[in-house]
VEXVEXZA-926975 format. One record per atom (N, C-alpha, C): residue number from 1; x, y, z. Coordinates in nm, 2 decimals. Example, Ala and Ser with C-alpha at 12.3 -4.5 7.8 and 13.67 -1.06 7.14 Angstrom:
// residues 2
    n      c1      c2      c3
    1    1.32   -0.57    0.78
    1    1.23   -0.45    0.78
    1    1.32   -0.33    0.78
    2    1.28   -0.22    0.71
    2    1.37   -0.11    0.71
    2    1.29    0.00    0.79
***
This chain:
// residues 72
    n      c1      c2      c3
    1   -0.63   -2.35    7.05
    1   -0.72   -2.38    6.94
    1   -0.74   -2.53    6.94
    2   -0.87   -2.56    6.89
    2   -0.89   -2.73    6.89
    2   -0.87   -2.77    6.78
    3   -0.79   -2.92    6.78
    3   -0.76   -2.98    6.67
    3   -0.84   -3.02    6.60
    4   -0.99   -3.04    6.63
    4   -1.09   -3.10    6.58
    4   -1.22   -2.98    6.59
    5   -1.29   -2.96    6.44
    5   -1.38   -2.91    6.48
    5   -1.48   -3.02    6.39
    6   -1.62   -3.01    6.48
    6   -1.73   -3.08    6.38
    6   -1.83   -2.98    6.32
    7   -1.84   -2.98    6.19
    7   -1.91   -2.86    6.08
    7   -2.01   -2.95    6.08
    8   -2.05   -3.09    6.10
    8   -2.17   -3.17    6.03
    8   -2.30   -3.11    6.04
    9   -2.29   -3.06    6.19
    9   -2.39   -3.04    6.23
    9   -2.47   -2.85    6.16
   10   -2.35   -2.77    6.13
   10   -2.36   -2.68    6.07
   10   -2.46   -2.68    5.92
   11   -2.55   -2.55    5.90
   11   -2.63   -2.55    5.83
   11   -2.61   -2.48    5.72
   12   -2.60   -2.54    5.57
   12   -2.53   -2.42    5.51
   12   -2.58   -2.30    5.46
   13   -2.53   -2.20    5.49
   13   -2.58   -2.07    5.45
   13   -2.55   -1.98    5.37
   14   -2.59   -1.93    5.26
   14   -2.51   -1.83    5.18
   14   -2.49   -1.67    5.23
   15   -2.41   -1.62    5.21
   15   -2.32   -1.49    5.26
   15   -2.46   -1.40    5.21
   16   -2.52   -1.33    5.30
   16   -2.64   -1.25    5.22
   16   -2.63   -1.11    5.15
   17   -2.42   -1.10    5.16
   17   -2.37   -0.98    5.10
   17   -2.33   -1.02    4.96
   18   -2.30   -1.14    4.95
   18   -2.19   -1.21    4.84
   18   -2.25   -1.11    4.69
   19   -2.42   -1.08    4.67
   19   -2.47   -1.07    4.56
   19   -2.38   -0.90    4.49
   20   -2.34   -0.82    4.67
   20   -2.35   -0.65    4.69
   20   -2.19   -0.67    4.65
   21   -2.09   -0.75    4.65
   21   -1.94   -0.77    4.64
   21   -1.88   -0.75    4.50
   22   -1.92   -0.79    4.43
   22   -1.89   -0.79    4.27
   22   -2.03   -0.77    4.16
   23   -2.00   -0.70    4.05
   23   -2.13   -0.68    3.96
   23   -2.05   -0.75    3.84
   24   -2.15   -0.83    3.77
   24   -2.09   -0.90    3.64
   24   -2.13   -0.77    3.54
   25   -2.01   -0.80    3.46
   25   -2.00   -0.70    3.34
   25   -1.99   -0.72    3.18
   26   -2.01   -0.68    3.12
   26   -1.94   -0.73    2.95
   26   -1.85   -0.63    2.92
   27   -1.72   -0.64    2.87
   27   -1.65   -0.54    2.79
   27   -1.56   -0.62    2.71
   28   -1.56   -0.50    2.57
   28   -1.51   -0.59    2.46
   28   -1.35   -0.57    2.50
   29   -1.29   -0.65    2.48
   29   -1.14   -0.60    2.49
   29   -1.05   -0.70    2.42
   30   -0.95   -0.62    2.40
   30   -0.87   -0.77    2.23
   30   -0.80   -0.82    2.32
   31   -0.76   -0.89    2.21
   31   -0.70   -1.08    2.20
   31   -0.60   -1.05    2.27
   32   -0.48   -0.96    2.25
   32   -0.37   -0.96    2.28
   32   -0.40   -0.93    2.44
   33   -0.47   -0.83    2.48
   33   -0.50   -0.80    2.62
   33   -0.53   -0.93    2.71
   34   -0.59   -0.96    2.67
   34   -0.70   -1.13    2.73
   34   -0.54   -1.18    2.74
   35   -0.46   -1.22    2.60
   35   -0.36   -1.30    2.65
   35   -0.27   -1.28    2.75
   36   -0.22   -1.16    2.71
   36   -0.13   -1.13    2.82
   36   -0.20   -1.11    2.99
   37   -0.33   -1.11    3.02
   37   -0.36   -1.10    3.14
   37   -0.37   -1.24    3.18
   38   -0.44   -1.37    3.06
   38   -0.40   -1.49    3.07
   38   -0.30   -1.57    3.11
   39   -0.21   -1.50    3.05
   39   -0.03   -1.58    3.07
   39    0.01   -1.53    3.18
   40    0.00   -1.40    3.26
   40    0.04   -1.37    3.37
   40   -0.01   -1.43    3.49
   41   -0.15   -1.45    3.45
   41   -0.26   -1.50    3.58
   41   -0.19   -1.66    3.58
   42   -0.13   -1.74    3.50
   42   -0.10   -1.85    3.52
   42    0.01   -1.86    3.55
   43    0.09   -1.78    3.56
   43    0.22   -1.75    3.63
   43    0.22   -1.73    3.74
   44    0.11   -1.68    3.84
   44    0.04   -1.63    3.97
   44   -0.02   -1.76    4.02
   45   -0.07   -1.85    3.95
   45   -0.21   -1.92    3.96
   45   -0.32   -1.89    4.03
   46   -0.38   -1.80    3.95
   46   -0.49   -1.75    3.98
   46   -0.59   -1.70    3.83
   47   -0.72   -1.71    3.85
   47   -0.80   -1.68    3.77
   47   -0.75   -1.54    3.69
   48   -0.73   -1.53    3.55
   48   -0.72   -1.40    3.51
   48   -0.83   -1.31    3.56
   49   -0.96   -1.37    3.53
   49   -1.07   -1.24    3.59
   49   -1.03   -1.17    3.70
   50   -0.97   -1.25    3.80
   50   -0.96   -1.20    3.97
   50   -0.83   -1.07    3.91
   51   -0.67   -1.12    3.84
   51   -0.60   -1.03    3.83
   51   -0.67   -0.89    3.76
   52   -0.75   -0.93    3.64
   52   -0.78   -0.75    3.59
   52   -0.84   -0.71    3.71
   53   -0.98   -0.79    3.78
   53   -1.01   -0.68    3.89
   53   -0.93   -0.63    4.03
   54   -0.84   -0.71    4.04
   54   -0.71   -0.65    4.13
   54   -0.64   -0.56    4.02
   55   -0.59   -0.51    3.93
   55   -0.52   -0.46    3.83
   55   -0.63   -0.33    3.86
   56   -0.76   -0.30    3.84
   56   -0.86   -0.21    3.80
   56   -0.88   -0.19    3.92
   57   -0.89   -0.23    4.02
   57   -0.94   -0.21    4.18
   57   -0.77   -0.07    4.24
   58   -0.67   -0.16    4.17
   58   -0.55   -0.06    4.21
   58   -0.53    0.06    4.12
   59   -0.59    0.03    4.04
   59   -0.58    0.21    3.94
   59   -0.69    0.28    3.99
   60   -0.81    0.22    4.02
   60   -0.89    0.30    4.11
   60   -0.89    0.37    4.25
   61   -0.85    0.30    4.31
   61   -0.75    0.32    4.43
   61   -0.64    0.44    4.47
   62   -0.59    0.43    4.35
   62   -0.47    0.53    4.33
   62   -0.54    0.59    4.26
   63   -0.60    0.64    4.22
   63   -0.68    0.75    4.12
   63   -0.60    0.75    4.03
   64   -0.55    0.66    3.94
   64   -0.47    0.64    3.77
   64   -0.56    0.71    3.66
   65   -0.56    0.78    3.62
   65   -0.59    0.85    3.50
   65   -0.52    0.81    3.36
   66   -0.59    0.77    3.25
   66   -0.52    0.78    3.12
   66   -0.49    0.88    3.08
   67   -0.38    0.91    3.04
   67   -0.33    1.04    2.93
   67   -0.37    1.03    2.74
   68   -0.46    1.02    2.74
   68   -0.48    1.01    2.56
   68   -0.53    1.17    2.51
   69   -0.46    1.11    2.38
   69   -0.53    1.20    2.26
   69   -0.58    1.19    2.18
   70   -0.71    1.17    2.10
   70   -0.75    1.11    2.01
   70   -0.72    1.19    1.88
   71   -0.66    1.09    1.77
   71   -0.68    1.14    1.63
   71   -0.80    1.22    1.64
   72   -0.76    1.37    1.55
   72   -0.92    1.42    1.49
   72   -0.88    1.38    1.39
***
């Protein structure tokens, strides 16, 4: 491998998949959730966003199902 490479000359390009990789979302979710995904992601150092979608990407993955019941 060469110790030296020169990028100068390189043209910059954007990834023409980057847009197909992630979709921005809104969901309401409480305070206590946010925090605690907060405080862990800083324990990792890494963006909280990135851990819920690693967190959500692995329950999907494994096909995780919720078990609830709702009050009637």
């Amino acid at each position: 491998m060469r110790d030296h490479y020169d990028f100068s000359k390189m043209k910059g390009q954007k990834n023409p998949y980057a847009k197909h990789l992630k979709q921005p979302v809104t969901m309401r979710i409480d305070k206590p959730t946010i925090a605690y995904f907060k405080s862990l992601a800083e324990e990792m150092g890494m963006p909280y966003q990135s851990l819920i979608n690693l967190y959500l990407r692995d329950c999907a993955m494994q096909h995780k199902k919720l078990h609830l019941k709702w009050a009637s």
